[in-house]
N, C-alpha and C positions, 0 to 999 in steps of 0.2 A: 504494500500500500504506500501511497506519496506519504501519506500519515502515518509515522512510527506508532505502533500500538503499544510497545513495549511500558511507557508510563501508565495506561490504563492498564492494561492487564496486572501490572506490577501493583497498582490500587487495587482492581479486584481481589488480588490472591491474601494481601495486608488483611483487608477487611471481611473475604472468606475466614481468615486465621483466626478472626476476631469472635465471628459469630460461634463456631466452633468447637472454640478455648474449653481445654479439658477442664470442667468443673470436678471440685474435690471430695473424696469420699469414696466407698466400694462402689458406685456407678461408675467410675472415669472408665472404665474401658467403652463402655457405650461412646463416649465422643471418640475416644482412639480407634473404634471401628470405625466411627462414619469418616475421620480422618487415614483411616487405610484407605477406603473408598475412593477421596478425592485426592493420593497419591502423594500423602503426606510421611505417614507411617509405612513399616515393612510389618509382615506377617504377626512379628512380636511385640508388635508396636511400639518399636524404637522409630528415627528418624531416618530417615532414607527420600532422595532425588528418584520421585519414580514419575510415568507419565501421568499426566492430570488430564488429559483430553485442551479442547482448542479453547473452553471457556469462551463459544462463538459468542450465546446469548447474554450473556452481559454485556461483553463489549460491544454488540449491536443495539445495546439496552444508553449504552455509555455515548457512544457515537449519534443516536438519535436525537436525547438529551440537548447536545451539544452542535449539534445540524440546525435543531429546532429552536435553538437560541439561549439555550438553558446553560445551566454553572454543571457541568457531570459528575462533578465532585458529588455532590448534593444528590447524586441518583444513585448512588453506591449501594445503600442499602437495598435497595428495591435490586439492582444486579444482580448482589447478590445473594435477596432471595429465589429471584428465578434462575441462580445455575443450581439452588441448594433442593428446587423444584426437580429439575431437570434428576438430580443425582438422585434424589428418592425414587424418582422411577423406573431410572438405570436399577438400583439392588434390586427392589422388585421384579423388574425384565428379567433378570437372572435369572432367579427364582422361577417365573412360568416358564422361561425358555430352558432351564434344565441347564443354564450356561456354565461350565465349571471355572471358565477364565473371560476375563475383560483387559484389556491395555495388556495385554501378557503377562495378569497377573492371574492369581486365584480368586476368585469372587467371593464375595462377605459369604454369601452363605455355604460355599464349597470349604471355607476355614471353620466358620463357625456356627452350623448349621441352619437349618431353615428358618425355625425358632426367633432366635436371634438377628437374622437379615430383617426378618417381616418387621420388628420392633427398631433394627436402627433406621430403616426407612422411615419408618410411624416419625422417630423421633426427629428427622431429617428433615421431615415434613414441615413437624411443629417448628422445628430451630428457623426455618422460612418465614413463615406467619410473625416471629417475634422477632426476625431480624428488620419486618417491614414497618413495624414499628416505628424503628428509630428511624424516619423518616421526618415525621416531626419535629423530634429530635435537632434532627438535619436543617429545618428551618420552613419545609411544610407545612401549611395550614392542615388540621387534622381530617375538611373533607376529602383536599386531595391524597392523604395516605389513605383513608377508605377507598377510593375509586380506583388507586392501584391496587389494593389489596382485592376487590370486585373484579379487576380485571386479570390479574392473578388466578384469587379462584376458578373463575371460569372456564380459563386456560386449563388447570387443571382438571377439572371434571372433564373438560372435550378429549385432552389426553390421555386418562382412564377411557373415555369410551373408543375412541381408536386402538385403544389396547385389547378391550372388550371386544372391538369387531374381528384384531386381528388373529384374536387365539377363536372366535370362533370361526371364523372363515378357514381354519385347518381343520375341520370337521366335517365342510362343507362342500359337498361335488363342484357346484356352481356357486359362483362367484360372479357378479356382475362389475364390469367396469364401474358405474356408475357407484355401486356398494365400495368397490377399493378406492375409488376417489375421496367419498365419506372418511372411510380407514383413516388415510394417509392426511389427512386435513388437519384430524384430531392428534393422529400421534404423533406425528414428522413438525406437521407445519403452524398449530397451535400455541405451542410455548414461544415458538420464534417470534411470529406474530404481535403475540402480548408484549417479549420484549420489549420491541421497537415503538410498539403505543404507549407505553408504560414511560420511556422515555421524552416522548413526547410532551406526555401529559404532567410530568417532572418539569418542562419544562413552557408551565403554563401555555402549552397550544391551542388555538383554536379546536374544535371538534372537528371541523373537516380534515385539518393536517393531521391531528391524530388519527383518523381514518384510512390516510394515505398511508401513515407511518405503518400501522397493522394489514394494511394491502400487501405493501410492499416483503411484509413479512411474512403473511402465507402466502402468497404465491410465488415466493423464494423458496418456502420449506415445501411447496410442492414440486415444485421445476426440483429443485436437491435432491428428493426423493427417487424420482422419474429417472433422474440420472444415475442415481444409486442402482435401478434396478436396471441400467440398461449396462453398469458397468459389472454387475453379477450375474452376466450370461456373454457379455464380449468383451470385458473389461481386459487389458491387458495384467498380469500377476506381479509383475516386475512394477508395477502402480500402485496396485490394489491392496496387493498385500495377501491375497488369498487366490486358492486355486482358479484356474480357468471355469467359467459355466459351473461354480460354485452352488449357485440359485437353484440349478436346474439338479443339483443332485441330494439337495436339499429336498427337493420338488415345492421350492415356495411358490407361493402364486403371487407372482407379481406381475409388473402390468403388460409386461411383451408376452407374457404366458396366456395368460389371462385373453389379452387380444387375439390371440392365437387362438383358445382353447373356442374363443366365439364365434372366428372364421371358422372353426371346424364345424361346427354344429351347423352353422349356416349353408357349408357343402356338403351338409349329411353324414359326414364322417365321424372318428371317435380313438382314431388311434394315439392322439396325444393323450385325450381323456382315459384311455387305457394305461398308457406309459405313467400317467401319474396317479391311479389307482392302485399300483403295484404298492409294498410295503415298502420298497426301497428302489431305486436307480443307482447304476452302473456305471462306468466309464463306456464299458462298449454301449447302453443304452445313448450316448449324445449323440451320437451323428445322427438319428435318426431324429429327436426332438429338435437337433437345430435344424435339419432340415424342414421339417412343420413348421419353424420358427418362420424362415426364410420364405418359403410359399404363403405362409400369410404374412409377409411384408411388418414384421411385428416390432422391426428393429426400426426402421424407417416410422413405422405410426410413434413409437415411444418418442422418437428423436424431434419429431415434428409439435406434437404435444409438450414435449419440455420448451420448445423454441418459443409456444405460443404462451407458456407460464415464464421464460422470463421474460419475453416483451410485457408483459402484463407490469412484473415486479419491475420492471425500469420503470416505467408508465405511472404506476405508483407513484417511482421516488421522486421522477419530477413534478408530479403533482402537489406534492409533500413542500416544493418548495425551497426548502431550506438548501443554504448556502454551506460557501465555507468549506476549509479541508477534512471536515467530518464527513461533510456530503458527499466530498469525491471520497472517504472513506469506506464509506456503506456502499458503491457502485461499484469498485473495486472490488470489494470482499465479495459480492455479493457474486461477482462476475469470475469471481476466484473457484467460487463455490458450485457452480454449476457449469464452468470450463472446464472439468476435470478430463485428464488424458482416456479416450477410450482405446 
């Protein structure tokens, strides 16, 4: 970015430390898990440089703020409730996805059982809600700490229910494009969304701009999405980080499947719908599903689809207005985000 991020994230991660802070007595390991979590601690909860992930949402929380005219300092707390949002849902994720590792670590609850994740999430939750508080604090009139925390919650609810769609849609034969769109809204592109309005709204906006600001951010997290799923079936590995057609032997249904599995139905067919009725997939099963892939043109509709969500998310940000190297910082990242090498 033109914009060093490095001083804001560097505030982020201060003020993450802060909400955190191991409080004293036989509960402290409860904060030293959720601080394993966010790659502070090592398994024995000593200190260790481990990865934290990109902290995207705050600093697009921090960046809006400060686009839309506002002091970012001043939005800090609110940042950093919604990454503290964001990570209760990661330990959770774990847990129904069965994930035993995250950032190439061991997952809270693969260390210390199911039990124990379920409650430091619970608590990760709350340590959100109280760090939004101090907004106030910070020099907010107490309606606008309500209506971030309103627009917070909300965010969360729609993220549970994107969660909710997407464990039940692994139960479910058919899948509608239109149902996965739902999905991905709630769970991909919801919190980002709130970020960027939340920022906004920190920084006394208009209702329209704040409008623009949370456009800008689901239709970011959906185009991000789109391209997630196009880079876990032709992504290159040497990028990605994981195997070739990874998706596909997963047999997620994502959206070039998906589009795929409804051009079949459409020509009467059923062999993909076979392919992924089996209990498992193979290496020798892909030539055949990418060739389905290919005859319905699934790569080309995903690609077109994301094109027409980030034109949307620019469209947004110029609507939104706001100036300044914040502004080319949010177009940048945003443009970082959904550029990814296929």
């Amino acid at each position: 970015m033109s914009l060093p991020p490095t001083l804001y994230l560097d505030a982020i991660e201060t003020d993450l430390r802060a909400a955190l802070a191991t409080r004293e007595g036989p509960a402290a390991p409860l904060y030293g898990m959720m601080q394993y979590h966010v790659g502070w601690l090592d398994a024995s909860l000593a200190p260790v440089e481990a990865p934290r992930g990109k902290r995207l949402r705050p600093l697009m929380c921090l960046l809006a703020c400060e686009a839309a005219g506002g002091d970012w300092r001043s939005a800090l707390p609110a940042a950093s409730a919604v990454e503290l949002v964001h990570n209760f849902s990661l330990i959770h994720d774990d847990i129904e996805d069965n994930s035993e590792t995250r950032r190439h670590r061991p997952t809270v609850w693969s260390l210390w059982g199911i039990p124990q994740a379920i409650n430091t999430g619970d608590a990760m939750w709350a340590v959100a809600r109280q760090t939004c508080h101090r907004l106030t604090a910070a020099g907010h009139p107490p309606e606008r700490t309500l209506r971030v925390m309103a627009t917070l919650d909300e965010a969360c609810l729609a993220l549970c229910t994107g969660q909710y769609l997407d464990l039940a849609f692994e139960q479910q034969e058919t899948v509608s494009l239109a149902d996965y769109m739902q999905m991905i809204g709630g769970k991909t592109a919801a919190l980002l969304s709130a970020a960027l309005a939340i920022g906004a709204i920190l920084a006394s906006a208009d209702d329209e701009v704040v409008a623009s600001y949370a456009g800008f951010g689901r239709e970011l997290g959906v185009a991000f999405q789109i391209t997630d799923d196009i880079l876990g079936i032709w992504g290159d590995p040497e990028v990605t980080g994981k195997s070739a057609a990874s998706d596909i032997l997963a047999r997620k249904k994502t959206l070039p499947t998906l589009h795929a599995l409804a051009w079949e139905r459409a020509q009467g067919g059923s062999e993909l719908a076979q392919l992924y009725a089996q209990p498992s997939l193979t290496e020798g099963d892909l030539p055949r599903v990418l060739a389905i892939l290919e005859r319905a043109e699934a790569r080309a509709f995903a690609e077109e689809l994301a094109q027409r969500h980030i034109d949307r998310t620019l469209q947004h940000l110029d609507e939104a207005g706001g100036c300044g190297a914040a502004q080319q910082a949010l177009r940048e990242l945003a443009l970082s985000l959904v550029g990814r090498t296929i």
